[in-house]
Backbone as ProteinMPNN parsed JSONL, in Angstrom:
{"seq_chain_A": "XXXXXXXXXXXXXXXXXXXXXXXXXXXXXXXXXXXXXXXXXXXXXXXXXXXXXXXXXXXXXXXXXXXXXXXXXXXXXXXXXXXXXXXXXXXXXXXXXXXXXXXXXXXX", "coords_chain_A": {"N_chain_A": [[-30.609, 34.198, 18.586], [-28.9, 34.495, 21.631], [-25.558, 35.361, 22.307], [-23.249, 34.45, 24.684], [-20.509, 35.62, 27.193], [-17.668, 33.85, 28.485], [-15.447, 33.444, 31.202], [-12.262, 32.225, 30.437], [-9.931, 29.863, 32.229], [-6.861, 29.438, 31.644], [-5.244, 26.177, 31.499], [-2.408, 24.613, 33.258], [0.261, 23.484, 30.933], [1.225, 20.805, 30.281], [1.372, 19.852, 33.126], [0.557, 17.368, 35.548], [-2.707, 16.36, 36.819], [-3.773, 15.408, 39.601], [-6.951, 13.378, 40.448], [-9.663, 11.449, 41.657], [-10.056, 8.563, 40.381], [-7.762, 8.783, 39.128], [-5.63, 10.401, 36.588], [-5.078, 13.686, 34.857], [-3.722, 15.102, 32.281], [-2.772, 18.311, 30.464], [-1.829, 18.589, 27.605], [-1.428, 20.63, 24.946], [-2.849, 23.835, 24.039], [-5.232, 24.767, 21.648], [-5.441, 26.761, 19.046], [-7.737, 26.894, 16.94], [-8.803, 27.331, 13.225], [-11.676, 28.83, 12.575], [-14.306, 28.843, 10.57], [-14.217, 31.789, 9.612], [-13.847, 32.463, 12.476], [-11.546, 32.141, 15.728], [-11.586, 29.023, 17.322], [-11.135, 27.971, 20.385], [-9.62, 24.946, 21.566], [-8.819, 22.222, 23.739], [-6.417, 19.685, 23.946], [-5.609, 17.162, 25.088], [-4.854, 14.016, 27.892], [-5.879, 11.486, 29.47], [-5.454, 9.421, 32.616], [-6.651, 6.296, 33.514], [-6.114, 5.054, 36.784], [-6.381, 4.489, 39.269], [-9.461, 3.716, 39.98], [-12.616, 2.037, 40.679], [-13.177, 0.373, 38.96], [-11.376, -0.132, 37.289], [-8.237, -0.197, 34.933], [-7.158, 2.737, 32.821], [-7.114, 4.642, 29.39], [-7.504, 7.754, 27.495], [-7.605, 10.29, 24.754], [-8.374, 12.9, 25.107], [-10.146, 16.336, 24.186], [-11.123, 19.414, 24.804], [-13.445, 21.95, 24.589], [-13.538, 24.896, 25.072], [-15.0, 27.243, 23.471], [-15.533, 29.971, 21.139], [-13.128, 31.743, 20.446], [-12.627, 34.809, 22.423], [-11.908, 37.346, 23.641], [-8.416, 37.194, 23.845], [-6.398, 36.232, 26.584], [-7.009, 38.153, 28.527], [-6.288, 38.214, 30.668], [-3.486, 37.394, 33.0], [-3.862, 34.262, 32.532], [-6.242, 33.815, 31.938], [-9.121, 33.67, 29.135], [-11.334, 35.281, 27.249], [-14.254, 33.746, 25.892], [-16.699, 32.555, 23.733], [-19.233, 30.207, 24.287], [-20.273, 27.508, 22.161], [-23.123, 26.184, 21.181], [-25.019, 25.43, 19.514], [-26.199, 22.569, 18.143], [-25.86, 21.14, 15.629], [-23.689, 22.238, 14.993], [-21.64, 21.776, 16.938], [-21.03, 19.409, 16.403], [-20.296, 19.173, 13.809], [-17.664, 20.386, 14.442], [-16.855, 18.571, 15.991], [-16.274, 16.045, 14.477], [-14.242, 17.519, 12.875], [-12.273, 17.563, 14.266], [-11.581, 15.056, 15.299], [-11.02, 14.207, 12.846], [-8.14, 15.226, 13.079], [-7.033, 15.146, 15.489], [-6.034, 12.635, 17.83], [-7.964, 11.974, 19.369], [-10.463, 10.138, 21.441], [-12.35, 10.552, 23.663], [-14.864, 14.492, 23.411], [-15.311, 17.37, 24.754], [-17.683, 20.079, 25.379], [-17.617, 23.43, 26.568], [-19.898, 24.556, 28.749]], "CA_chain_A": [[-29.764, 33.46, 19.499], [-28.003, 35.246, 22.642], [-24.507, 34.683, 22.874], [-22.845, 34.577, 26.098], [-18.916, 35.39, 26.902], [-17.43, 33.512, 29.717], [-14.168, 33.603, 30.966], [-11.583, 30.74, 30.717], [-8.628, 30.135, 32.717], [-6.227, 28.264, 31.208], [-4.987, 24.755, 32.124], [-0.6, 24.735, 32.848], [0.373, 22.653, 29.899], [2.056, 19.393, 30.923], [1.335, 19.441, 34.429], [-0.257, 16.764, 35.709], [-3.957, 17.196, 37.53], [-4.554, 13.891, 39.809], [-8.446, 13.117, 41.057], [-9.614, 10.279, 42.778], [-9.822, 7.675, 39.426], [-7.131, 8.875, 37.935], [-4.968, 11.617, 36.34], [-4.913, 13.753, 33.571], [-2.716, 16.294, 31.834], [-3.48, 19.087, 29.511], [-0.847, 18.618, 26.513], [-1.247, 21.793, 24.715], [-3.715, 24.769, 22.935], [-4.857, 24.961, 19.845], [-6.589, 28.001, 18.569], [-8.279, 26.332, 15.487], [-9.809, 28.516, 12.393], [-13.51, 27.918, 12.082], [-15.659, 29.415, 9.516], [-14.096, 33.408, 9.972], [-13.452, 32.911, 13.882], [-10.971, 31.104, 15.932], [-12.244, 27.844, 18.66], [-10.381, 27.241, 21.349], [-9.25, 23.699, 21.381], [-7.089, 22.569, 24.92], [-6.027, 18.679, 24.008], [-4.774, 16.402, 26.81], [-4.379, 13.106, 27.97], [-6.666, 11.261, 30.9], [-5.342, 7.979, 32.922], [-7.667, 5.807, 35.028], [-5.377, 4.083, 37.42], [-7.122, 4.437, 40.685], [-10.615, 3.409, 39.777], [-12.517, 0.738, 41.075], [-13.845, -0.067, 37.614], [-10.131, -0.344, 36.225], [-7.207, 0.691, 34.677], [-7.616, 2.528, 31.007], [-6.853, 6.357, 29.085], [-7.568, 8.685, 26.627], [-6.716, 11.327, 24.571], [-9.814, 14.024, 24.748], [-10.672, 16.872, 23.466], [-12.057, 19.979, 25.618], [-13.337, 22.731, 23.759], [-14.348, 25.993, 25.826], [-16.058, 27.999, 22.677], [-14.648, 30.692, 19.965], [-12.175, 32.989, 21.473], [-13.577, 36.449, 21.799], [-10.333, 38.14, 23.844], [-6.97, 36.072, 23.745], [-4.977, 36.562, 27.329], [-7.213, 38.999, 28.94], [-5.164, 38.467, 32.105], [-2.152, 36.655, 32.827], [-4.031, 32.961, 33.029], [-7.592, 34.262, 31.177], [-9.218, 34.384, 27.982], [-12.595, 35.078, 26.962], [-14.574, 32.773, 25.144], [-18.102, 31.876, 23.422], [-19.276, 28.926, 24.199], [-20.98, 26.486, 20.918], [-24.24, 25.844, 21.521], [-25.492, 24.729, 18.385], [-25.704, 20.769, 18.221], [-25.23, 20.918, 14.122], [-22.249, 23.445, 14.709], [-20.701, 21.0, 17.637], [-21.078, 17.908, 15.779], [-19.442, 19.254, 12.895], [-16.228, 20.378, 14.684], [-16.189, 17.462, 16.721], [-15.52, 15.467, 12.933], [-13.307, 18.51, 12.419], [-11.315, 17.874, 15.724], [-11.417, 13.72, 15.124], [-10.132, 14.093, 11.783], [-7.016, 16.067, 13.177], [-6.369, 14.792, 16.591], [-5.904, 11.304, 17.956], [-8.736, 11.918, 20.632], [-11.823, 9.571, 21.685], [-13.717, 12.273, 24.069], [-14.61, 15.836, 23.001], [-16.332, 17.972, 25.253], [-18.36, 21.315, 25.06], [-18.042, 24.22, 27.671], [-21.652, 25.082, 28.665]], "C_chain_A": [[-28.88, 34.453, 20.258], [-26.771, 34.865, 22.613], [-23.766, 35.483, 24.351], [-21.57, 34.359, 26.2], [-18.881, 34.998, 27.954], [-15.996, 33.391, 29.764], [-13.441, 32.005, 31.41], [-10.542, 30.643, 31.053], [-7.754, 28.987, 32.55], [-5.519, 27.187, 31.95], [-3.117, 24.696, 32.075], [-0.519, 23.557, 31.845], [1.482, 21.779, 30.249], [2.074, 19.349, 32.217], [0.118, 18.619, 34.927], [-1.452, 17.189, 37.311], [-4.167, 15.599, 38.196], [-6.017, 14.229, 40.539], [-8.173, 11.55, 41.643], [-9.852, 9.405, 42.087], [-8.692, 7.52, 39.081], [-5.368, 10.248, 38.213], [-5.363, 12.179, 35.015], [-4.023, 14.936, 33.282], [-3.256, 16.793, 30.184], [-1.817, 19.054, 28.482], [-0.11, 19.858, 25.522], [-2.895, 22.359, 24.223], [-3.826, 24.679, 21.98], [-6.079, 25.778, 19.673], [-7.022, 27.88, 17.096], [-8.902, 27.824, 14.498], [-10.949, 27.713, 12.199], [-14.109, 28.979, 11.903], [-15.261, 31.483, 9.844], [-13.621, 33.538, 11.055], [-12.347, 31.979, 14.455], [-11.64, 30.531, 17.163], [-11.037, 27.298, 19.177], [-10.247, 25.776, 21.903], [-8.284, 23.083, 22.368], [-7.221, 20.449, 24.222], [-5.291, 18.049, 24.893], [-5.522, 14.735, 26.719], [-5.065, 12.297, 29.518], [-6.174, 9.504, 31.285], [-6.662, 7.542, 34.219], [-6.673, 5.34, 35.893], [-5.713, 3.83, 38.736], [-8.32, 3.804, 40.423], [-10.682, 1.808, 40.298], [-13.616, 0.232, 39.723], [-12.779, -0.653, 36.473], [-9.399, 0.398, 35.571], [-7.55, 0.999, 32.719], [-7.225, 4.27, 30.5], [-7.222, 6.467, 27.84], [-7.522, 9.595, 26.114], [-8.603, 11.973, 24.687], [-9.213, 15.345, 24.571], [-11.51, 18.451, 24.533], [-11.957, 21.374, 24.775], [-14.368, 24.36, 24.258], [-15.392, 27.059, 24.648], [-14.674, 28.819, 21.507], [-14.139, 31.769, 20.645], [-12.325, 34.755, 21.072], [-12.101, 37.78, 22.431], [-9.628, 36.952, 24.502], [-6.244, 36.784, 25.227], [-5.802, 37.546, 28.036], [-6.307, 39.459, 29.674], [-4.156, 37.405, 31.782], [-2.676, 35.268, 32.419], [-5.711, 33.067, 32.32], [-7.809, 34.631, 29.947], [-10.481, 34.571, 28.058], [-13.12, 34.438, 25.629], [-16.27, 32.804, 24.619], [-18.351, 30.88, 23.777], [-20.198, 28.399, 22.996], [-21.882, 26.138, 21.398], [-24.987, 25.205, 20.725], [-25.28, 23.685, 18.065], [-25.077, 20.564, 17.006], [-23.872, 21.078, 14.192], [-21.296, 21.926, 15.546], [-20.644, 19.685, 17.034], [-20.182, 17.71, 14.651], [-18.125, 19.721, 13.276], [-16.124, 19.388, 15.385], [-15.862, 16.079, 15.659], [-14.496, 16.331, 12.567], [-11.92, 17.712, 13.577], [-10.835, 15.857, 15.625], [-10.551, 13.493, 13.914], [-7.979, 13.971, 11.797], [-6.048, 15.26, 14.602], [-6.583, 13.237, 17.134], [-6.521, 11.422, 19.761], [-9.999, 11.068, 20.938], [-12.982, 10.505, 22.507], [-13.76, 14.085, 23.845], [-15.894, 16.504, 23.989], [-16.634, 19.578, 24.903], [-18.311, 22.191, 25.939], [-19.338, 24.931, 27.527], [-21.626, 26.511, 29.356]], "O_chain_A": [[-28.156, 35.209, 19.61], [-26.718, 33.691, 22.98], [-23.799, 36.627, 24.804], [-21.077, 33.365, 25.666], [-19.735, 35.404, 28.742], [-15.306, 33.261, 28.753], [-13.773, 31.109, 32.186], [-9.751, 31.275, 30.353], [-7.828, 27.891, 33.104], [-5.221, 27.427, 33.12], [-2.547, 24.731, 30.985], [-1.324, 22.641, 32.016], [2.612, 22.209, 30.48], [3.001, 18.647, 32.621], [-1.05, 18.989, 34.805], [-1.244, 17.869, 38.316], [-4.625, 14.691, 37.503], [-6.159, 15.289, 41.148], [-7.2, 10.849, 41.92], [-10.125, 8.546, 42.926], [-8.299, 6.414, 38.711], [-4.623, 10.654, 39.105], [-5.872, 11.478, 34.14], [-3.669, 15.672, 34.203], [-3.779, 16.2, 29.241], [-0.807, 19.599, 28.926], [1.086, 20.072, 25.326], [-3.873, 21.627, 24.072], [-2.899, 24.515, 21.187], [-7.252, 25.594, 20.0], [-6.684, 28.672, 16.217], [-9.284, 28.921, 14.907], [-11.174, 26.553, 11.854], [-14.419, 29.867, 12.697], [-16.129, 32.252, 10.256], [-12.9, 34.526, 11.19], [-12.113, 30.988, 13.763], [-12.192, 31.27, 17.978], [-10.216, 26.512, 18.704], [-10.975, 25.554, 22.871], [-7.08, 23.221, 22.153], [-8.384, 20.058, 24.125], [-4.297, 18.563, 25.408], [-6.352, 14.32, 25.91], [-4.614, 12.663, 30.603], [-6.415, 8.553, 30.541], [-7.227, 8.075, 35.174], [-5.899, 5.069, 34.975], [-5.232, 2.837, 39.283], [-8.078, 2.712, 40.936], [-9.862, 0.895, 40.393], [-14.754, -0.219, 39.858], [-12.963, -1.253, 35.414], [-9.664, 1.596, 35.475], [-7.9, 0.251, 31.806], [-7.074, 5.078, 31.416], [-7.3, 5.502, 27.081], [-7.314, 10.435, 26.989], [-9.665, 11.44, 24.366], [-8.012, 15.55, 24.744], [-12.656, 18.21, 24.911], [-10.911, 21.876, 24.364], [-15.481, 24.726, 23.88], [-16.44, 27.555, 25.061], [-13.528, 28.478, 21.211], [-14.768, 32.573, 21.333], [-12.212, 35.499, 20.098], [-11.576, 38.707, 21.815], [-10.007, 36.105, 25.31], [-5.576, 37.806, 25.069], [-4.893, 38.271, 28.439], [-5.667, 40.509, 29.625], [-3.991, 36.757, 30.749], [-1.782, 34.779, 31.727], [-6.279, 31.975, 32.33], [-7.176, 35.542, 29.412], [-10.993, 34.01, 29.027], [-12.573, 34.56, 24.534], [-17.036, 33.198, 25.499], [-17.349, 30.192, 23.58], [-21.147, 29.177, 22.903], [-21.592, 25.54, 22.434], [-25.702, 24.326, 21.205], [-24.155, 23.487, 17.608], [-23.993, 19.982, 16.959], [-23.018, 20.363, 13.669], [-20.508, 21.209, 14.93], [-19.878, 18.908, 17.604], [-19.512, 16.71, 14.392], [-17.273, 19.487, 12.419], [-14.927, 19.136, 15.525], [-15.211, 15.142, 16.119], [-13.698, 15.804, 11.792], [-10.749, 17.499, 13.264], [-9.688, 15.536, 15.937], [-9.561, 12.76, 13.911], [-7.096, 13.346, 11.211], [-4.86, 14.944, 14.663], [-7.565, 12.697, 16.626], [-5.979, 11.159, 20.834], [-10.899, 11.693, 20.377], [-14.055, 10.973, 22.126], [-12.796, 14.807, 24.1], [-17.086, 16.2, 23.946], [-15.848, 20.221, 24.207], [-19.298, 21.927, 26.626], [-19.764, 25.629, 26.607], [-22.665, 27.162, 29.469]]}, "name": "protein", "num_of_chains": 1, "seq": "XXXXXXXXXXXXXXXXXXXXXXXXXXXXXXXXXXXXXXXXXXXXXXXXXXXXXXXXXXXXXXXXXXXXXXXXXXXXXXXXXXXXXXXXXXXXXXXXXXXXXXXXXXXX"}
């Protein structure tokens, strides 16, 4: 298996991001321990309120990979991304257990 580093530029923490459904805001970081390494973990907060499907939110879950350099730059880290369905399945029970989130996503 190849792994591949990509770089991730972090999200300002409590500032809100509006789109054209909605909004959402990134809450905080969390640099989890998993299995020897640490997984970068950003938690936040998504409203619908624009949508023409309706009004509704949730807490998710966005999870760029295992952090390979912390801070490169001012606003950058580098990251792994999880590729392994077993592996992501089992921190996304890790990450449900812990956090009061309904969506968890994967950076590809």
């Amino acid at each position: 298996m190849s792994t591949t580093v990509r770089t991730y530029k972090h999200a300002k923490v409590g500032e809100e991001v509006r789109a054209i459904g909605g909004m959402y805001v990134v809450l905080r970081e969390v640099r989890m321990p998993w299995q020897g390494r640490e997984l970068l973990v950003v938690i936040g907060v998504g409203h619908f309120d624009t949508s023409c499907c309706g009004v509704g939110g949730c807490g998710f879950a966005d999870v760029p990979g295992f952090v390979v350099g912390w801070h490169v730059s001012e606003d950058e880290s580098e990251v792994e991304p999880v590729t392994d369905p077993d592996e992501r399945a089992t921190i996304t029970h890790a990450i449900k257990e812990k956090e009061k989130v309904l969506e968890i996503r994967f950076g590809d």
